[in-house]
C-alpha positions as CSV (number, residue, x, y, z in Angstrom):
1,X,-20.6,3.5,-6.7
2,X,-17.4,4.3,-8.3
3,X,-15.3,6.9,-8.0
4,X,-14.8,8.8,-10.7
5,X,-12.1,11.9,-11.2
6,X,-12.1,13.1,-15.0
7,X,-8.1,14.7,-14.2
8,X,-7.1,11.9,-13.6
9,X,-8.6,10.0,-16.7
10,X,-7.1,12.4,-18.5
11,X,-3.5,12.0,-17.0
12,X,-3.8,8.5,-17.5
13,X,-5.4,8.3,-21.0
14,X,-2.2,10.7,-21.7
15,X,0.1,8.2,-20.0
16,X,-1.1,4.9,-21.7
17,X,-1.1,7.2,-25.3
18,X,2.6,7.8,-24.7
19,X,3.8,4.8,-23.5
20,X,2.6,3.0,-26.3
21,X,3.9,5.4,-28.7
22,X,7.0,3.4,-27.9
23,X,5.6,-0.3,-27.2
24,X,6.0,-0.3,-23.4
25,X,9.8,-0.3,-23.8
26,X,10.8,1.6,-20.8
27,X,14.3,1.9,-22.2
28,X,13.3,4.0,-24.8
29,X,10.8,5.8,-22.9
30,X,13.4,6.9,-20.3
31,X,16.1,8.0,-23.7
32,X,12.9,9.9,-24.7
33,X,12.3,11.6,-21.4
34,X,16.4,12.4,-21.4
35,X,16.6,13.9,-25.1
36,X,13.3,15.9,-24.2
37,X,16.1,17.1,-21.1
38,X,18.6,17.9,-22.9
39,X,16.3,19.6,-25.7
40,X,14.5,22.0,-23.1
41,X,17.7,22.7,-21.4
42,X,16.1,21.6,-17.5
43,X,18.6,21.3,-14.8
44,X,18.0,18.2,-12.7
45,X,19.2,17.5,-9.1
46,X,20.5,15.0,-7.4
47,X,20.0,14.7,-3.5
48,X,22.4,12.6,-1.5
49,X,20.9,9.9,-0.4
50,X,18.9,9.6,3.2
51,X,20.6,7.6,6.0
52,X,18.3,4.4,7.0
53,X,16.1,4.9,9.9
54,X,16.7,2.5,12.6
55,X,14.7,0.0,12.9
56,X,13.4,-1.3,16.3
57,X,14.4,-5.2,16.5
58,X,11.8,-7.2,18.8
59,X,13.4,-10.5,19.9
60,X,11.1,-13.2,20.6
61,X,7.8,-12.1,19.3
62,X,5.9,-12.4,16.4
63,X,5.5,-9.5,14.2
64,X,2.5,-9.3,12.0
């Protein structure tokens, strides 16, 4: 048995149509996606990056 979500076939069917509307090139996708920004006047925002969890080291032992 599959599983079977008709949303997300739609999303995706939506995605793939749009992506090929410019042959996979993510370049142009992304100038796409920035002129559809600028056009709609959206305000984006940037977080500051997150400090790195530390890590516990284990000396000795195999981690798997």
């Amino acid at each position: 048995m599959t599983w079977h979500d008709p949303i997300v076939e739609e999303v995706r069917a939506i995605r793939e149509a749009y992506a090929a509307r410019f042959q996979y090139d993510l370049e142009a996708i992304y100038r796409d996606l920035q002129a559809q920004v600028r056009q709609q006047g959206w305000q984006t925002v940037s977080s500051p990056p997150r400090p790195p969890k530390p890590v516990e080291r284990t000396v000795g032992r195999q981690v798997d």
